[in-house]
C-alpha positions as CSV (number, residue, x, y, z in Angstrom):
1,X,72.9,133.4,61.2
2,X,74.0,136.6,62.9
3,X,77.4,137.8,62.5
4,X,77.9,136.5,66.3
5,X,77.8,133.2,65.2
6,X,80.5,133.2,62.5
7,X,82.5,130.5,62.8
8,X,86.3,131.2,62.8
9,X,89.7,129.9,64.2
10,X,88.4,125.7,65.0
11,X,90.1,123.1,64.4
12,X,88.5,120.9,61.3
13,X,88.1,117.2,62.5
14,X,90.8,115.1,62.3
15,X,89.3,112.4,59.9
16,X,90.6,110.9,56.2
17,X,94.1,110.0,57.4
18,X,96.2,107.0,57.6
19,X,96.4,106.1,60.9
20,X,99.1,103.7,60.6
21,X,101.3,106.6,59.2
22,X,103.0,106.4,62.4
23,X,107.0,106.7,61.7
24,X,108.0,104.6,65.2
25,X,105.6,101.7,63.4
26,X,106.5,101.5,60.3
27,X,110.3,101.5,61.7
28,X,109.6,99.0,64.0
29,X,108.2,96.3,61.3
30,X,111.4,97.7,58.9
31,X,113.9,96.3,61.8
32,X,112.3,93.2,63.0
33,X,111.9,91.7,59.7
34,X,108.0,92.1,59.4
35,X,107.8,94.5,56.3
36,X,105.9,91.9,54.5
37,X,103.0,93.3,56.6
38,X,103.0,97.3,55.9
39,X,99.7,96.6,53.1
40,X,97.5,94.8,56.0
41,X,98.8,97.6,58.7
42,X,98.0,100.7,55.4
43,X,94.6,99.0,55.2
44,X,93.3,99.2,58.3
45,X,95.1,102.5,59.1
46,X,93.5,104.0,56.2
47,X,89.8,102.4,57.5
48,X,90.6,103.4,61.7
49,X,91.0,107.4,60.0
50,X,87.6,107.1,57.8
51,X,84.6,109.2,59.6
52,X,82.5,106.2,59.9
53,X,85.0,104.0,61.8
54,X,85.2,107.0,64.0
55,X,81.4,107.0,64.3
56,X,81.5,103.8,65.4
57,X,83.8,104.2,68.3
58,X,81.8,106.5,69.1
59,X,78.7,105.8,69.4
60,X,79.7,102.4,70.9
61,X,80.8,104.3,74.1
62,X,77.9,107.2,74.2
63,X,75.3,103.5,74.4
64,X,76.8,101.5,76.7
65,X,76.1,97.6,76.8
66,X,72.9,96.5,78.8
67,X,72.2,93.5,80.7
68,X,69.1,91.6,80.4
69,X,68.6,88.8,83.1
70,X,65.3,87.8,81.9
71,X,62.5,87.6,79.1
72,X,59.4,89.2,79.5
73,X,58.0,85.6,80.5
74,X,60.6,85.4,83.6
75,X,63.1,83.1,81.7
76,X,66.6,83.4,82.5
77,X,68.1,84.6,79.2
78,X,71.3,86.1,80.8
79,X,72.3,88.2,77.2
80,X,73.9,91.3,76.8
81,X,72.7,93.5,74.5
82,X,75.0,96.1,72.6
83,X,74.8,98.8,69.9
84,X,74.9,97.3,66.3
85,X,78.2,99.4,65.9
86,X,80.2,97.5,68.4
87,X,79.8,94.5,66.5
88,X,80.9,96.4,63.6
89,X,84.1,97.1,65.3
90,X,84.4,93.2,66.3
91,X,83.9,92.2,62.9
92,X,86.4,94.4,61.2
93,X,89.6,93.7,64.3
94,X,88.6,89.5,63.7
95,X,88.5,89.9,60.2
96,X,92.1,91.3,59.9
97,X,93.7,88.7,62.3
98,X,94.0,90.9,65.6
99,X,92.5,88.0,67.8
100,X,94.0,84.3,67.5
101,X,95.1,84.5,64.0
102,X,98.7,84.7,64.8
103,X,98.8,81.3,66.3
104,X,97.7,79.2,62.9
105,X,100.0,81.5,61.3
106,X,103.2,80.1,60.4
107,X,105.1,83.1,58.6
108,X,107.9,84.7,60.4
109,X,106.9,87.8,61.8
110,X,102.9,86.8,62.4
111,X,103.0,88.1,65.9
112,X,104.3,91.5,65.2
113,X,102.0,91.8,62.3
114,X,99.1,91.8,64.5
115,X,100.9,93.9,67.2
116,X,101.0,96.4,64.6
117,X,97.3,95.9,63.4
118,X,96.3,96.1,66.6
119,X,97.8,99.3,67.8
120,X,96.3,101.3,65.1
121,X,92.7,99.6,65.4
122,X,92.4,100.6,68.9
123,X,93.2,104.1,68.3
124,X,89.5,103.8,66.9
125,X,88.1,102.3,70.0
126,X,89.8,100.7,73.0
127,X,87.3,98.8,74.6
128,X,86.2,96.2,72.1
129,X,90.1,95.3,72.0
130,X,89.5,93.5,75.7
131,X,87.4,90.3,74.3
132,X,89.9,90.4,71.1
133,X,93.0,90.4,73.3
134,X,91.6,87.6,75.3
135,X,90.8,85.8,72.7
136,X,94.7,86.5,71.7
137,X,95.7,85.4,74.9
138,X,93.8,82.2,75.6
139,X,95.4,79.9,73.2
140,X,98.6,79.3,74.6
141,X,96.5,78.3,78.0
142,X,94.3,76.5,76.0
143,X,97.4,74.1,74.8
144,X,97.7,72.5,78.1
145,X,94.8,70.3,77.1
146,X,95.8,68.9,73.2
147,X,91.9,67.9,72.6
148,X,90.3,71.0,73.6
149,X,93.0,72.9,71.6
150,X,92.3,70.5,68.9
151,X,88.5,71.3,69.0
152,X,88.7,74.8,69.4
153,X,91.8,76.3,68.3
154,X,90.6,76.3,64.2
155,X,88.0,78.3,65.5
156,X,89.4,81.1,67.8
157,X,91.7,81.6,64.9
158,X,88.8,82.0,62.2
159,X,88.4,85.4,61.0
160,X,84.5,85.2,61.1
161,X,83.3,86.9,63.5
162,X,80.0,84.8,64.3
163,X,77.9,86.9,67.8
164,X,75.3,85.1,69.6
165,X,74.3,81.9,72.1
166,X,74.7,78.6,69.8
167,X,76.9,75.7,70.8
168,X,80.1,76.8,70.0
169,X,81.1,73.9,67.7
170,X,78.4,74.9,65.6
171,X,79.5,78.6,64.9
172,X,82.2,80.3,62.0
173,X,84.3,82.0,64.7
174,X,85.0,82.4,68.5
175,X,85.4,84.7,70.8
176,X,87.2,83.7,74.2
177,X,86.7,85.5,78.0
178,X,88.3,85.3,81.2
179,X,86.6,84.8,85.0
180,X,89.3,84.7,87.0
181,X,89.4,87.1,90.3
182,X,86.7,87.2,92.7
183,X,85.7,89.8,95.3
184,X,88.2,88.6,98.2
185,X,91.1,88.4,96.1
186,X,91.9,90.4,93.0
187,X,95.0,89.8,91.5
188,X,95.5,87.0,94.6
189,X,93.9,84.8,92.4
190,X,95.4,81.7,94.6
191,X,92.5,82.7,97.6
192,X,89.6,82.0,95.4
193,X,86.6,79.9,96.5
194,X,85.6,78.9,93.5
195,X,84.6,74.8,93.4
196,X,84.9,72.2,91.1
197,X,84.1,69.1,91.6
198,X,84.4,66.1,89.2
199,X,80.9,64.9,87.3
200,X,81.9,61.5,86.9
201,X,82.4,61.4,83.1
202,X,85.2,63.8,81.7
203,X,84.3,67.4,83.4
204,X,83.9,69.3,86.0
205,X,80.9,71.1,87.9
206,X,81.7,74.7,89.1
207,X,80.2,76.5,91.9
208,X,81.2,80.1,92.6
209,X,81.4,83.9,92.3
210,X,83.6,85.8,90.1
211,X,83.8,89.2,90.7
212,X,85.6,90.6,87.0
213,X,84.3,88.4,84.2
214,X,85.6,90.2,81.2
215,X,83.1,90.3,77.9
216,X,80.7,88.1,79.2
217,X,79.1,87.6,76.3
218,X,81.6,86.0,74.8
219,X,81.3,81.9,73.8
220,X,83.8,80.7,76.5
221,X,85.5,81.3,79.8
222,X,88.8,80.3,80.7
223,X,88.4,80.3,84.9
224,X,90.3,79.3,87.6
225,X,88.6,77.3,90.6
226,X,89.7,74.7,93.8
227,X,89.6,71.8,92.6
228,X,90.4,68.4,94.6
229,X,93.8,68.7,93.4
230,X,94.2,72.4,94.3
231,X,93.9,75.7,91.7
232,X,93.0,74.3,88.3
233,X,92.4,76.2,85.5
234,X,88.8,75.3,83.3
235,X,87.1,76.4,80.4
236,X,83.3,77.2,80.9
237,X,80.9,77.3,77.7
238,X,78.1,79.3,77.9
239,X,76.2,76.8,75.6
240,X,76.6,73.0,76.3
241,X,77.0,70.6,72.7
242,X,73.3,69.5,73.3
243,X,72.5,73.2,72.9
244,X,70.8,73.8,76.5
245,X,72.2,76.7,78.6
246,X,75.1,76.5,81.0
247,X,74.7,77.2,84.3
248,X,76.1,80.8,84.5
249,X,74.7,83.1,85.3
250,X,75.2,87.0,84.7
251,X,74.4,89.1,88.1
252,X,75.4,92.6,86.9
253,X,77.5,94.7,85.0
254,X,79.9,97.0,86.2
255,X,79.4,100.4,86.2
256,X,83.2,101.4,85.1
257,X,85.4,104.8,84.8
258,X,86.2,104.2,81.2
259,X,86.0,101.4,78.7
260,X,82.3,101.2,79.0
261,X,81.6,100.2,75.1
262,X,82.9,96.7,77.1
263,X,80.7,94.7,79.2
264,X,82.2,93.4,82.5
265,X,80.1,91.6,84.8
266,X,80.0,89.5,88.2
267,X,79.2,86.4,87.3
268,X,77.7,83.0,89.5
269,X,78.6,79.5,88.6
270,X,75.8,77.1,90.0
271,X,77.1,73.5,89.2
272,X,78.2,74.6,85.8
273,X,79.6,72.3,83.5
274,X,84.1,73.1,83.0
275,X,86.4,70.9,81.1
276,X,90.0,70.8,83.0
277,X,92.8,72.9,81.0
278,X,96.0,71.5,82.2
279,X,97.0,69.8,85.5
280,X,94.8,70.1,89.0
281,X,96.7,72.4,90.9
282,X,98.5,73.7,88.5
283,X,96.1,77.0,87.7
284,X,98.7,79.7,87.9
285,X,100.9,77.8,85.9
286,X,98.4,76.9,83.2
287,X,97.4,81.1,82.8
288,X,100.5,82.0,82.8
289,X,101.5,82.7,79.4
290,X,98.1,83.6,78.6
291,X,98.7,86.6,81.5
292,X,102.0,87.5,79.6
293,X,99.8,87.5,76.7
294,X,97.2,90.6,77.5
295,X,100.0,92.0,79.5
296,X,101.4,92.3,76.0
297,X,98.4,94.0,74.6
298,X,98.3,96.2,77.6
299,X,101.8,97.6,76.7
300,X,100.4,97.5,73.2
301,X,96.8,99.6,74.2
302,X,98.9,102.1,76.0
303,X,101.2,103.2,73.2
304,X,97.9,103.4,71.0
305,X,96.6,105.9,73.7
306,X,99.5,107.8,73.6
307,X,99.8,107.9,69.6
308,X,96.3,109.0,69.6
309,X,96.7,111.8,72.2
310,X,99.8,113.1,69.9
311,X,97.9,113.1,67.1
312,X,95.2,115.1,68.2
313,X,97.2,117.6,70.2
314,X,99.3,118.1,67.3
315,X,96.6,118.0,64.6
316,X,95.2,121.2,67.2
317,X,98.3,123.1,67.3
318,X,98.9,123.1,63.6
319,X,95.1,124.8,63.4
320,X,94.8,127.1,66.1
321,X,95.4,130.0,66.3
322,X,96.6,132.2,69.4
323,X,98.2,135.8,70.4
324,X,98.9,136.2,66.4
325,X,100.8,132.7,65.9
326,X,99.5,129.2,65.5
327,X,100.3,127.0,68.6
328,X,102.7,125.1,66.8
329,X,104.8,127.3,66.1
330,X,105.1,128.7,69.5
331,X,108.1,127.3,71.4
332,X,106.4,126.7,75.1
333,X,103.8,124.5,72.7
334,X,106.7,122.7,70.4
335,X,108.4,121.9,73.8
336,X,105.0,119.8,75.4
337,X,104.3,118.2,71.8
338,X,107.7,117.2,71.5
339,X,107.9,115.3,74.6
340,X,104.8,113.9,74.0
341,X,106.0,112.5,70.9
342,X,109.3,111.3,72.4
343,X,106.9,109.2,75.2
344,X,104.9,107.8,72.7
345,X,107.5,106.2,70.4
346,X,109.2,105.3,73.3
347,X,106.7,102.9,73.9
348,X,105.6,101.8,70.8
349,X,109.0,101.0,70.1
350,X,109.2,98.5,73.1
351,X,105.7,97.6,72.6
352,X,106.7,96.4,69.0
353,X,110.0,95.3,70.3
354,X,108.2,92.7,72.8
355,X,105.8,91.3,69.9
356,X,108.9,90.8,67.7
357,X,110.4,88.3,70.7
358,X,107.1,86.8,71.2
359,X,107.6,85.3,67.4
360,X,111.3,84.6,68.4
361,X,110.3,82.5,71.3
362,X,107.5,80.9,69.3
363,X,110.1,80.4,67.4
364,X,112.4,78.0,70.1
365,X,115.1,81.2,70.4
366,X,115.4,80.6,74.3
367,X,117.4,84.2,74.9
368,X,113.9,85.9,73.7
369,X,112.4,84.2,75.8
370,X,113.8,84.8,78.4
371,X,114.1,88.6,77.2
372,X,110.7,88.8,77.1
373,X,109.8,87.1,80.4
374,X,111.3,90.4,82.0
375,X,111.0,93.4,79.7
376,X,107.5,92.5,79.4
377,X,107.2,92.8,83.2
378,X,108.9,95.7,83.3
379,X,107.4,97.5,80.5
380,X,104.1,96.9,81.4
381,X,104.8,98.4,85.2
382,X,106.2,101.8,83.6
383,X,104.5,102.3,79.8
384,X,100.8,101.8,81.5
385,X,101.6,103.9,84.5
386,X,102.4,106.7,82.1
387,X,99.2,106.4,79.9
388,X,97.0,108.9,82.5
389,X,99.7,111.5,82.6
390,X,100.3,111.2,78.6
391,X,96.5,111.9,78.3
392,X,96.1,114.5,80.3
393,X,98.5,116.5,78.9
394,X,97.2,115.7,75.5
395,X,93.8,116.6,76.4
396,X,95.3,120.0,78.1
397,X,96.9,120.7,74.9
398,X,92.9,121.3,73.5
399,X,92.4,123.8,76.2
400,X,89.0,123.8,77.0
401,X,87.4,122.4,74.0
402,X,89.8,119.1,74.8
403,X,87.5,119.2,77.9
404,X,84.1,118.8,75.8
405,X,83.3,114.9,75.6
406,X,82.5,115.5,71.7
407,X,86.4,116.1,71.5
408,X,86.9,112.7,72.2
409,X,90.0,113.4,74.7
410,X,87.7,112.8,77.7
411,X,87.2,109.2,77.0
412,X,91.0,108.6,76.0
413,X,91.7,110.0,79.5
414,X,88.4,107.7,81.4
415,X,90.3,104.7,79.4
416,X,94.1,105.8,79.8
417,X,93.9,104.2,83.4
418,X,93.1,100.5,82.6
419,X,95.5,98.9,81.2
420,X,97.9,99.7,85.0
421,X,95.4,97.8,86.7
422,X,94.3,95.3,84.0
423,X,96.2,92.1,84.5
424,X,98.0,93.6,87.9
425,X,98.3,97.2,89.0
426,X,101.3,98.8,89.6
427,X,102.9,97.0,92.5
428,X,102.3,93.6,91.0
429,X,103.8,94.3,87.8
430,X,107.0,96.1,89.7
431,X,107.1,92.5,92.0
432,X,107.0,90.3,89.2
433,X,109.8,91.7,87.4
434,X,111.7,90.9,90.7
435,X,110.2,87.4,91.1
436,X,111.3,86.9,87.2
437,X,115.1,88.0,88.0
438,X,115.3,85.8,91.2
439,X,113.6,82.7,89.5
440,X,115.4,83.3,85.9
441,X,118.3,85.0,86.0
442,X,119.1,84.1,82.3
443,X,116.4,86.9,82.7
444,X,118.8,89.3,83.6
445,X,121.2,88.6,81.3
446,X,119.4,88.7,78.5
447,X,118.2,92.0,78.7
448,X,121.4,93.3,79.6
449,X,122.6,91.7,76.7
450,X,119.5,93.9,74.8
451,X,120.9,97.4,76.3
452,X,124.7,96.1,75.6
453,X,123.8,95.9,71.8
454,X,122.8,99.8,71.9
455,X,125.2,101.3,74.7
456,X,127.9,102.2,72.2
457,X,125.3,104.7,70.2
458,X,125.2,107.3,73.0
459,X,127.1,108.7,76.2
460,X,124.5,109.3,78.1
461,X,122.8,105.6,77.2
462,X,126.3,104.0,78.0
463,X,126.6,105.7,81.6
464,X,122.6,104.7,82.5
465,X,123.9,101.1,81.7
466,X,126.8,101.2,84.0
467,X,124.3,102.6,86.5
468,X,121.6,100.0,86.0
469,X,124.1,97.0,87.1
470,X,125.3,98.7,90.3
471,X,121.7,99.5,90.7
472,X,120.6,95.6,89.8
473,X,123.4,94.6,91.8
474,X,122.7,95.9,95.4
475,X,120.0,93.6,96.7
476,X,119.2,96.1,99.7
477,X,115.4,96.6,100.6
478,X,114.6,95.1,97.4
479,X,110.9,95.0,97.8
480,X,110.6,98.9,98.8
481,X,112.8,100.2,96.0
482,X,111.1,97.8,93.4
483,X,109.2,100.7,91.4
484,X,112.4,102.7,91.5
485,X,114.3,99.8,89.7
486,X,111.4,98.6,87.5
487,X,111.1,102.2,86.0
488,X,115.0,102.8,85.8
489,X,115.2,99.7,83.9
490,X,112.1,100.5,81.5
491,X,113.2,103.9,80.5
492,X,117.3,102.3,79.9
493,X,115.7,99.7,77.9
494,X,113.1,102.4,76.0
495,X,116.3,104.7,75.4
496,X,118.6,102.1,73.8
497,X,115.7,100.5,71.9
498,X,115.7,104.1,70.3
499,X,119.3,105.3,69.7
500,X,119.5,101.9,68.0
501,X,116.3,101.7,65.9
502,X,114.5,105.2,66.3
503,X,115.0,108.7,64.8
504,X,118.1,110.6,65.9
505,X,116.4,113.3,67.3
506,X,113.9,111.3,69.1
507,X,116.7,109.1,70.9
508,X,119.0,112.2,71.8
509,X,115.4,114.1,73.2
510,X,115.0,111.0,75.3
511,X,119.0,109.8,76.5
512,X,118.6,113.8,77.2
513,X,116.3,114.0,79.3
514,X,114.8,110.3,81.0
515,X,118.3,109.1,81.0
516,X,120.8,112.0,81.8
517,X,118.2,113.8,83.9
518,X,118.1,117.3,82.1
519,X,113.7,117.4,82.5
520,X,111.6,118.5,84.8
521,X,108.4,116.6,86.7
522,X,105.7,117.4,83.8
523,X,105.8,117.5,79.9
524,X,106.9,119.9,78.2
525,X,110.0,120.3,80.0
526,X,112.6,119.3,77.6
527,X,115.9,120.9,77.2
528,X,117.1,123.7,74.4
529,X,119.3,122.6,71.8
530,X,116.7,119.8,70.9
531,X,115.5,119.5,67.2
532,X,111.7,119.4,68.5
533,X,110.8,120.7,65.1
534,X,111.4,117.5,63.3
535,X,109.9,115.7,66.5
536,X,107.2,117.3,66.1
537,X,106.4,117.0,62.8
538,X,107.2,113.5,62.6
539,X,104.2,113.3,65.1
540,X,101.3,115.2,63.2
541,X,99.1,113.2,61.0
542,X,99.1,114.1,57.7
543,X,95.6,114.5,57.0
């Protein structure tokens, strides 16, 4: 080659690391009792920073899913064709528990486990985790009716990950969706048209459009329709027992901003067959838990976003080279990785903090229950909305080669989006964690409780308490100023989750500057006197 073409001063992939070697982790199992786990979590951290489970992220996304209606003959087939290395990365998250193997688990600790698990296995891909999270969250819905639990619980908990159209009593493993909106409602799920009407025997015939059906190709649908009684929520098979096709049928895929390794699709029920999960009219009520669920994971999918924008944009600055000095070592660069590092353990930290009370209410401990009921709410308004903003930065610290799709930022930045609008944007989440405090105040109390446990550790931490209850305590235009309380709240429970379990100079970066105010409006806008350097380093993989 010419001496033009010398290659000199880029940044050698980031590949043959431990992607679980994520300090805010490995803390979190240490303090909620769920050490036991740290070999599973190694495994598949070692395996998510191997070259080929890269590849297969990949080239998942670069050959997106395809929808084929028909056969060459003109039958309706309805199937949805995807690359060989999706199913890879469906085999390896069932086969390590990330879908329903919590719920036949009985060890303390089960749910965290897989919180864990499944933060670092969707730093490898994000959109496969969608069918696996709903496969998560369907079981507690699924409960409401003991003989469809009965029949299919053993097998949404199997770790065999068994893909195609067969009766699903007949297969090794299953994998759950969800059809629930439809194109005049969204997240008003309560102004669907959606029929069902009773077939005489034990089920139900559905008729309807749903606008999101989520991983259609997966072996049932838990959907919500109007039945006689009012909203009632059903599971749909694809395949009836006898083996003949339900009548479902697949319209199109959606063309989407990111998470396109995922197929979403419209989909029309035309008298298909639905067996009732729970009570008629009680729909909403049914889903709930199972909503709480993949809110859960959204929390969870966020804070693996952000871990995997750190790592990159620190594995960067500790190879570049610029104006005589590697980037890391310049302070302007320190100050933006810092903070980048401070928001990500902030929320893996509360993302781990939620999965720990999951197990705890599992468990019959009502005050993490009711814990849970609002941080989750809350934490799933502020961590998500932060995702977008976290990546772009990230991306930005890659200059331009972070703009070049072989980098992989731009498709951590197309998917950083989703999980604010998965499972209800913005203002839904920031009214829910109102509806929560008005309907349960134990609610409140609980995770006041939560931030009283920590207040002592810090100044700063102690005086954002005292603020929150004045704040929670005017009732004043409540609806208007819901975003402002929701994200006050997050960021006080985010700061006393870490001056009580998180690094010292991590929690006094954040009481510093998202608690006592001393920041400005973009990243790297911490104050002086922080010890970014140990921040920072606790953030670069060690590859």
């Amino acid at each position: 080659m010419p001496p033009t073409h010398e290659v000199t001063n880029q940044v050698p992939p980031l590949v043959g690391h431990d992607v679980s070697d994520d300090p805010a982790l490995l803390a979190a199992l240490a303090a909620h009792g769920a050490d036991r786990a740290v070999p599973e979590v190694r495994e598949l951290g070692l395996l998510a920073g191997t070259e080929q489970a890269q590849e297969w992220g990949r080239v998942a996304n670069a050959n997106p899913p395809v929808l084929h209606t028909h056969d060459r003959y003109g039958h309706r087939v309805d199937e949805v064709e995807f690359h060989p290395y999706w199913h890879e990365l469906m085999r390896v998250a069932v086969a390590h528990g990330l879908h329903a193997a919590p719920w036949r688990d009985d060890r303390p600790g089960a749910h965290l486990a897989r919180a864990a698990k499944f933060l670092v296995w969707s730093q490898v891909e994000a959109g496969h985790g969608c069918p696996i999270s709903m496969t998560y969250a369907a079981v507690p819905a699924l409960r409401h009716n003991a003989e469809l639990a009965g029949r299919f619980e053993p097998l949404l908990a199997a770790r065999e990950y068994d893909f195609g159209l067969r009766p699903p009593e007949s297969k090794q493993g299953l994998i759950f969706g969800m059809s629930m909106t439809e194109k005049q409602g969204g997240s008003d799920v309560r102004a669907n048209a959606t029929r069902a009407v009773p077939d005489g025997a034990d089920g139900y015939l559905l008729t309807g459009h749903k606008w999101f059906t989520s991983a259609p190709m997966s072996d049932a649908f838990l959907t919500l329709a109007q039945a006689p009684g009012g909203l009632t929520c059903f599971l749909v098979p694809r395949v009836l027992p006898d083996g003949s096709r339900n009548r479902l049928f697949l319209q199109r895929l959606k063309d989407k901003l990111g998470n396109r390794s995922n197929a979403s699709a419209e989909l029309e029920y035309e008298d298909a067959v639905a067996w009732r999960v729970g009570d008629e009219g009680a729909g909403v009520r049914t889903i709930i838990e199972m909503v709480n669920m993949t809110r859960l994971d959204c929390v969870l999918g966020t804070a693996a976003g952000m871990r995997l924008g750190v790592a990159q944009a620190s594995h960067h600055a500790a190879h570049r080279r610029a104006f005589g000095r590697y980037l890391v070592e310049q302070p302007l660069m320190r100050n933006v990785l810092a903070d980048l590092a401070v928001e990500s353990e902030a929320a893996t930290t509360v993302a781990l903090r939620l999965a720990a009370a999951t197990d705890r209410a599992a468990a019959g401990d009502e005050r993490e229950a009711a814990f849970r009921r609002l941080a989750l709410a809350v934490t799933k308004y502020w961590v998500c909305k932060r995702g977008p903003a976290h990546a772009a930065e990230a991306l930005e610290c890659l200059g331009g080669n972070g703009y070049i799709e072989e980098s992989g930022m731009p498709r951590l930045f197309r998917e950083s989006p989703l999980s604010s609008i998965w499972e209800g944007s913005g203002n839904v989440a920031a009214l829910d964690a109102l509806r929560a405090m008005a309907r349960q105040p134990d609610s409140v109390e609980a995770f006041l409780a939560e931030l009283d446990e920590s207040a002592g550790g810090d100044p700063r931490l102690a005086e954002a308490v005292h603020d929150l209850r004045t704040e929670l305590g005017d009732l004043a235009d409540l609806e208007t100023r819901a975003r402002r309380l929701v994200e006050r709240m997050a960021l006080v429970l985010q700061g006393a989750l870490l001056v009580r379990h998180g690094h010292p100079a991590v929690a006094d970066a954040f009481c510093a500057s998202r608690l006592a105010g001393d920041w400005g409006n973009a990243f790297g806008t911490l104050p002086t006197g922080l010890d970014v350097a140990a921040i920072v380093e606790r953030a670069r993989p060690k590859s």
